[in-house]
Structure formats: structure tokens, C-alpha cells
N, C-alpha and C positions, 0 to 999 in steps of 0.2 A: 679119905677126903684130904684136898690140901687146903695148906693153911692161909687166910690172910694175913696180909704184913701189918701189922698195926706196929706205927712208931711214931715218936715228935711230928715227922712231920705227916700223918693222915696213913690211912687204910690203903692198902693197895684188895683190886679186884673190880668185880663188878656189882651192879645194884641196879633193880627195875624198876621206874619211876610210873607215876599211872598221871600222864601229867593233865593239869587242870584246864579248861578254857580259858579265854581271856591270861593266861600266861605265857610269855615267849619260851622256849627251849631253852635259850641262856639264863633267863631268868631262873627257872627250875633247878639248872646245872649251880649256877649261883648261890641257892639255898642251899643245895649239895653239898656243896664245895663246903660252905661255913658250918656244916654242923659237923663234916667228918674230917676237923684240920688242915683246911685248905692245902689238899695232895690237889695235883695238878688234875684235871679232868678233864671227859669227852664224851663224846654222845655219840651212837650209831643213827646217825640220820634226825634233821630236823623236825619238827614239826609245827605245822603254821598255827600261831597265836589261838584260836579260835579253833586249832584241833585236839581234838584229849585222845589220852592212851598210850601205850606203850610206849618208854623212853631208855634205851638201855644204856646206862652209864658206865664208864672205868672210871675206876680212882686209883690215883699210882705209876705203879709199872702196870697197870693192864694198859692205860693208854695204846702202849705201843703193839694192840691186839685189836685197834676197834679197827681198824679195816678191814680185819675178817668179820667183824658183825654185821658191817654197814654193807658187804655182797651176800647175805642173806635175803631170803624172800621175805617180805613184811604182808600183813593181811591189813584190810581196813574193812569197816562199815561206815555206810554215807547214804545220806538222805539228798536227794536231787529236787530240787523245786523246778519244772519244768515253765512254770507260767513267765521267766523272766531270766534276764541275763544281765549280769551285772560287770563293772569293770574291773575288778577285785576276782570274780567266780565265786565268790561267797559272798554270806553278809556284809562282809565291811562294805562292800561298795553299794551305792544307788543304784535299784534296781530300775533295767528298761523292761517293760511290759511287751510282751509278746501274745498280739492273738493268731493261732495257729489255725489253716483255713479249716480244720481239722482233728478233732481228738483224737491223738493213737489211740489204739486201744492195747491190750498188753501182746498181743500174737506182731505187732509191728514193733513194740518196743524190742521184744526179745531179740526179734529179727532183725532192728539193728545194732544191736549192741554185741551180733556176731561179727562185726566188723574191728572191734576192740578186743578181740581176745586174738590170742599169737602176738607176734611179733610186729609192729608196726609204726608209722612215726606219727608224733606226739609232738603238738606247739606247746612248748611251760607259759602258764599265766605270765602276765605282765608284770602283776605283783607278785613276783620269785625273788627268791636269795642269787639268782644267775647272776653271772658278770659281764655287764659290756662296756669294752675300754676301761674297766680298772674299775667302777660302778657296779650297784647293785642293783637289780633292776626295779627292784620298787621303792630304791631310793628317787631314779630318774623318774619313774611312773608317777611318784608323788609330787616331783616338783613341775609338771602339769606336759614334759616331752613325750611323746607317742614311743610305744615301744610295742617292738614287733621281734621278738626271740624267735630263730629258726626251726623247726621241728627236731626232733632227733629221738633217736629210733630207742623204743620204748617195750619190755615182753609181759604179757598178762597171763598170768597160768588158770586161772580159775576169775570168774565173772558172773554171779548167781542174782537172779530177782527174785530179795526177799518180798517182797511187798510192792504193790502199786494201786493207786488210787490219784486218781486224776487232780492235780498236777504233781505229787508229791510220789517221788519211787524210789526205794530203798535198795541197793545193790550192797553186795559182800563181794570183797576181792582178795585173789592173790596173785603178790607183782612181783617182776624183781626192782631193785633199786632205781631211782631217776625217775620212777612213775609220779606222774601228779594226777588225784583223785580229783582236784579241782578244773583241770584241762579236760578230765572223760565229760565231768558234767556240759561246759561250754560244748564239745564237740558233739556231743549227746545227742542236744538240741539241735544245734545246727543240721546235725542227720535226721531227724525228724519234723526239721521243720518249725520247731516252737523255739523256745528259752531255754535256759539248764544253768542252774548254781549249785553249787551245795549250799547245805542249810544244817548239817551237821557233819562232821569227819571221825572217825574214832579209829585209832590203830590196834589191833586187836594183837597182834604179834608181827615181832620182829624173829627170824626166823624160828627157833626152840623157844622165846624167849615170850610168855604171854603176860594177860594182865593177873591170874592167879600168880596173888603172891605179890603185887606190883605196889608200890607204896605213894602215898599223895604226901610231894615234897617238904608242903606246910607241916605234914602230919608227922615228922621223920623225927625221933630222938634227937636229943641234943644235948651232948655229944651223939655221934652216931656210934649205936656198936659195930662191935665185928662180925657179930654173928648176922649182922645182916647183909652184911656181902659177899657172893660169891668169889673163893677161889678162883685163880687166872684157871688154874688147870683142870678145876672142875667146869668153868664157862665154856672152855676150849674143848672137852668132852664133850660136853651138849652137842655142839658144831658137828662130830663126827672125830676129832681129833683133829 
């Protein structure tokens, strides 16, 4: 096994967060940061305020290793509320009510939702972390200017219907990175004709990395020990080498 760096200044390695609703990523990173020494730190991929689940951090010299975590495939579960579409794609926003002329029933849903799996392009929500002209985009979407982000091509390896019941369908994914779960829901809808938000997101894994074992950031020692971070080179094992 190798060792973490534990010194003055913070832990070097990694650490799996199980992050909570209603908290931002940097928030969590945040709590991190101050219970294990403020070592410099990072995160392999966002996640939106209002999404819980897998958060894989470095502290240290792993830093200089999440961009191999963040080209790992990540899995999520998401709840789709078909009956509405919002400006957000999830709750945050005001829902528009959609009546559809129509019930799918699940043999249409399935059917199109083989339209999102492979490789294909993908409009990002409004309200994304994306940049236009030096802007975030839901910076600009907040202060009331129209925003229209381009598609850009997007690969889904797996796409399953856990459940469905009219207007509510529960899907399990696995993507590679860039995917937004809250663009399938919008475009969802739109392929069938009705609404689509999420109405819950959960990342279940970041590649090797799940939520067994994954710690809730409020809930983290403090100090943080060592023994709860993975070694750079046993994380980097995980990966394949």
C-alpha cells in the first residue's frame, strides 16, 4: 500500500465525498479543505447544487492526477418528471406545465430514449458552469439574458428504465464526461412530446470510485485523518495504472 503525505501543510491523496443536496461542490471541497489543513484541492467533475453523490477529491500532490479521474466514466440515477419543463431542468426553476396530446406509455418511452444512447450531440442547460465570452452561463441566465449554448457531442454507454409511472421515470446511466443528466431530461420530453426535468440526480460513481465508503463532508473528522485518504498510487491503481 502506499503512503499518504501527511504534513504542516495537509494530507496529500484522495478522498470520496457522498455530497449532500442543496450544497455546491466548492462548498463541500471547502469543508475539505479546512478539516484536512488546507492542502490545495480539486474535484473530478462538478456537481449541480441540488445533485448528491459521488464527489472524488485530491488533497496535495494528487491534484496534479484529477484529470485522469475527471476522463473516467461516471454513472448517475435521476428521477424525470415528464409533466413540465422548467428553465433550470430541475427544480430550481418554475415549472411550465405541459399537457401532452398523449400518454407514452413505457414501450414509446424506451423507444425513444434509444435515441440517447451512443454517441450523439447534447444542448448543456442554460444554467451550466459553461463559459460564453468570459461568463458563466448561469451567471448570464440569472441576470434575465437568453442563453442558447451550442450542442456538443456527448457518449452514453448504458441507459436503463428503472421504473416508470406516469409522469415520473427513473433512469440509471453510464456516460463519459461532459454529459448533463439534466439536458436528457429536457430533450426527453421534447422527443415525446410532453415536459422533462429532473426532480432528483444522484451520481453513483465516478469511474472505480462509488459511494460505498464515500463520506458526508459535515460528517468528516476534524482534523481529518490519514487513514481516510487514499494513496496517489493506490487511486491511480484503481484507474488501471
Amino acid at each position: 500500500m502506499s503512503q499518504t503525505n501527511n504534513s504542516q501543510t495537509g494530507i496529500s491523496g484522495f478522498i470520496v465525498l457522498d455530497k449532500p443536496s442543496n450544497m455546491s461542490s466548492m462548498k463541500a471541497i471547502a469543508i475539505l479543505r479546512r478539516k484536512a489543513g488546507r492542502p490545495k484541492t480539486g474535484h473530478a467533475g462538478t456537481l449541480d447544487p441540488l445533485a448528491t453523490g459521488v464527489l472524488v477529491c485530491a488533497l496535495g500532490k494528487a491534484t496534479k492526477s484529477i484529470a485522469r479521474m475527471m476522463d473516467t466514466m461516471k454513472r448517475y440515477r435521476t428521477m424525470i418528471d415528464l409533466s413540465a419543463f422548467t428553465s433550470t431542468d430541475d427544480l430550481e426553476g418554475d415549472p411550465e406545465k405541459i399537457t401532452p396530446a398523449s400518454i407514452p406509455d413505457r414501450s414509446l418511452l424506451e423507444e425513444s430514449l434509444n435515441r440517447f444512447t451512443g454517441s450523439f450531440l447534447q444542448r448543456p442547460p442554460a444554467y451550466s458552469a459553461m463559459k460564453i465570452g468570459g461568463r458563466r452561463a448561469y451567471q448570464l441566465a440569472r441576470s434575465g439574458k437568453e442563453v442558447v449554448l451550442e450542442p456538443r457531442p456527448v457518449v452514453v454507454h448504458e441507459l436503463t428504465v428503472v421504473g416508470y409511472e406516469w409522469p415520473m421515470v427513473e433512469l440509471e446511466l453510464l456516460v463519459d464526461k461532459g454529459f448533463y443528466v439534466r439536458s436528457l431530461a429536457r430533450e426527453l420530453g421534447m422527443a415525446l412530446g410532453t415536459g422533462g426535468h429532473c426532480t432528483s440526480i444522484r451520481r453513483t460513481a465516478v469511474g472505480p470510485f462509488t459511494l460505498e465508503g464515500a463520506h458526508d463532508p459535515e460528517s468528516l473528522p476534524d482534523p481529518l485523518p490519514a487513514d481516510l485518504v487514499l494513496g496517489i498510487d493506490d487511486a491511480i491503481a484503481l484507474l488501471g495504472g
